[in-house]
Residue frames as a rotation matrix with the C-alpha (Angstrom) as fourth column:
UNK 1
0.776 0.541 0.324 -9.92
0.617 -0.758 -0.213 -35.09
0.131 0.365 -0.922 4.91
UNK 2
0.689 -0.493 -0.532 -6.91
0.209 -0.568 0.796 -33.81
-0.694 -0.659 -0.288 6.27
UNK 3
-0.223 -0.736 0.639 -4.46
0.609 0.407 0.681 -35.26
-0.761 0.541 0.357 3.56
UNK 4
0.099 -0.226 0.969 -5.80
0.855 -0.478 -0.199 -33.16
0.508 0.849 0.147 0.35
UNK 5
0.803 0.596 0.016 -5.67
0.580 -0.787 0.209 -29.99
0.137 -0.158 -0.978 2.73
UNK 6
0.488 -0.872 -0.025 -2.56
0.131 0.045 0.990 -30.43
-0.863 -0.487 0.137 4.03
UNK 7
-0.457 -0.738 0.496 -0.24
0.672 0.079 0.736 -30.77
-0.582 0.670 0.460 0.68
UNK 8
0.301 0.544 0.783 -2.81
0.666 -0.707 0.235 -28.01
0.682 0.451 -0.575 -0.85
UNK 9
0.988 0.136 0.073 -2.17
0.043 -0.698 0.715 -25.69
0.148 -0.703 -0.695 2.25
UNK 10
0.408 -0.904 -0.130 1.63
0.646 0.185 0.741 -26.39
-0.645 -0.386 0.659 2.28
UNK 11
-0.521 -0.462 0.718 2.50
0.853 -0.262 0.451 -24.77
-0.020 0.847 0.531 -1.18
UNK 12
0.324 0.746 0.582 -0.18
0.784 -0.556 0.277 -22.66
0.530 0.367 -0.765 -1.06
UNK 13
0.875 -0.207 -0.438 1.01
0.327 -0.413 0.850 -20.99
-0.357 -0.887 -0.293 2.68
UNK 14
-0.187 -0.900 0.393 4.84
0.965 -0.093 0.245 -21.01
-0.184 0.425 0.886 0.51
UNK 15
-0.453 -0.233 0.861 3.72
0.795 -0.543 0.271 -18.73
0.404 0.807 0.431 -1.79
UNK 16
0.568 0.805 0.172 1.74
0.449 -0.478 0.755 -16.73
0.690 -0.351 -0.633 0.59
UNK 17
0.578 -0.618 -0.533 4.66
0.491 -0.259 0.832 -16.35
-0.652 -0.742 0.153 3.32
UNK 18
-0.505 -0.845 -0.174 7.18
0.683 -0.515 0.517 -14.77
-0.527 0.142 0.838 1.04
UNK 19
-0.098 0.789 0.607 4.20
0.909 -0.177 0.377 -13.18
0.405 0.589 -0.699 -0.84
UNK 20
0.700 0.558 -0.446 3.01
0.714 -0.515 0.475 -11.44
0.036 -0.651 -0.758 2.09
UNK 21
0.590 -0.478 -0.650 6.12
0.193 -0.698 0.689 -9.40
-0.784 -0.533 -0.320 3.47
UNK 22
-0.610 -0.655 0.445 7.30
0.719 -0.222 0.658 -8.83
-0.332 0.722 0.607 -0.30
UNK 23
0.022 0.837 0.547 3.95
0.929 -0.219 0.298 -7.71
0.369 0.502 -0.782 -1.06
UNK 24
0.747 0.457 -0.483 3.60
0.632 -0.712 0.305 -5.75
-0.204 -0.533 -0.821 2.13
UNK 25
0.064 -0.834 -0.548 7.12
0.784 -0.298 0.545 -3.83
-0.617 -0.465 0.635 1.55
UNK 26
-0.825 -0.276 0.493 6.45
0.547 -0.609 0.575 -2.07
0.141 0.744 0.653 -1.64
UNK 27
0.072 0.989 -0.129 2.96
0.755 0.031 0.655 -1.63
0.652 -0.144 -0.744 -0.93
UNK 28
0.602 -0.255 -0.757 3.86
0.696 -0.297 0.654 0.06
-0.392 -0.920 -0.001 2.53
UNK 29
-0.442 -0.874 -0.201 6.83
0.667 -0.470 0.578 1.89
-0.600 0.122 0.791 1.00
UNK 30
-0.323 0.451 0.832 3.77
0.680 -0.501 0.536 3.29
0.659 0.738 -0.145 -1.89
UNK 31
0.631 0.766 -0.123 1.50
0.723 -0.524 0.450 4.30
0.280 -0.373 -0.884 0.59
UNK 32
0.040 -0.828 -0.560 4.45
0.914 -0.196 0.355 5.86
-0.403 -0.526 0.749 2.74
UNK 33
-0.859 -0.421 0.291 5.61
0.497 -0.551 0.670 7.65
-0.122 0.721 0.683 -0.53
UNK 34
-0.310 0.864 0.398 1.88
0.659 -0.107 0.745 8.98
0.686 0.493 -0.536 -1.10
UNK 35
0.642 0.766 0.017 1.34
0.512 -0.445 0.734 10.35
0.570 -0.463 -0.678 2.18
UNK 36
0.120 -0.531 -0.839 4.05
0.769 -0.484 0.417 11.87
-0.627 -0.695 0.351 2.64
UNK 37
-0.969 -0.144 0.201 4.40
0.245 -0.663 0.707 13.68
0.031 0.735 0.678 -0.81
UNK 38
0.011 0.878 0.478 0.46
0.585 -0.393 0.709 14.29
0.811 0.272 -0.518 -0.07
UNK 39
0.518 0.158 -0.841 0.83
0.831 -0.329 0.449 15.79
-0.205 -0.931 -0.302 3.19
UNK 40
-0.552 -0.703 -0.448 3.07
0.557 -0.711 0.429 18.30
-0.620 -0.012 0.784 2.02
UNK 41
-0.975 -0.005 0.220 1.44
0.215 -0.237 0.947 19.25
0.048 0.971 0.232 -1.15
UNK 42
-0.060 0.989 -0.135 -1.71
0.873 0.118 0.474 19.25
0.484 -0.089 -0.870 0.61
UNK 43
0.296 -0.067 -0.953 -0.52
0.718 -0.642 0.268 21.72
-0.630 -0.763 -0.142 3.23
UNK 44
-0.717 -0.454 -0.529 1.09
0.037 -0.782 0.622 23.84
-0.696 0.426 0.577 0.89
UNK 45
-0.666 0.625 0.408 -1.99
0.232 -0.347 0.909 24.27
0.709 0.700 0.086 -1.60
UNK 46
0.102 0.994 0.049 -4.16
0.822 -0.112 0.559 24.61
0.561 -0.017 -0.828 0.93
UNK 47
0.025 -0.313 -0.949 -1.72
0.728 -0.645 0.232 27.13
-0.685 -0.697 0.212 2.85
UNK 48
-0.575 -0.599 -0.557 -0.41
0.001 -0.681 0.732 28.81
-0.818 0.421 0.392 -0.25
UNK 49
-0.878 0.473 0.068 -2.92
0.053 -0.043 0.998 27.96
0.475 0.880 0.013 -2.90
UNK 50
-0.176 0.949 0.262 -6.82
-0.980 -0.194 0.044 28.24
0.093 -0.249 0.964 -3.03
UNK 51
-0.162 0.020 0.987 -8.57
-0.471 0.877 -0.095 25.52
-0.867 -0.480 -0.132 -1.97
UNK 52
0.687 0.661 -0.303 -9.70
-0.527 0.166 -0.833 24.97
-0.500 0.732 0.463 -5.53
UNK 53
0.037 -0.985 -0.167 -6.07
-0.987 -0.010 -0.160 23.85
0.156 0.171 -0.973 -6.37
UNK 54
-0.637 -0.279 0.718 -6.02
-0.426 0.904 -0.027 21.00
-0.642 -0.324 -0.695 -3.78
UNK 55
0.245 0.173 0.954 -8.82
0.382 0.887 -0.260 18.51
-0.891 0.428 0.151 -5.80
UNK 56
0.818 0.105 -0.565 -7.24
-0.552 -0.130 -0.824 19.78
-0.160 0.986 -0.048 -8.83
UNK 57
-0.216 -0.938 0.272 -3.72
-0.973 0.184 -0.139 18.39
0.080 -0.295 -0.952 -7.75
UNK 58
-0.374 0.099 0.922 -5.43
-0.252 0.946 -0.204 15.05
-0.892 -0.309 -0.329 -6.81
């Protein structure tokens, strides 16, 4: 039972290991980019604009 897991779980784990920390880097780098260009833009509509602004902006 081991044997079909094993050569199924080898290739499979490949593409998954370089997957993962490629995946996670842009991913990570989106969110990053999102909450940092929301955090501002929040604060500043809700400092300087009405609140009605902020879910227009989103």
């Amino acid at each position: 039972m081991e044997s079909p897991p094993d050569p199924a779980s080898d290739p499979g784990n490949s593409a998954t290991e370089p997957a993962t920390p490629v995946r996670d880097t842009p991913v990570n780098l989106e969110t990053l980019r999102k909450a940092e260009h929301q955090a501002p833009v929040r604060r500043q509509s809700c400092s300087s604009t009405n609140r009605g602004k902020t879910p227009v902006i989103w």
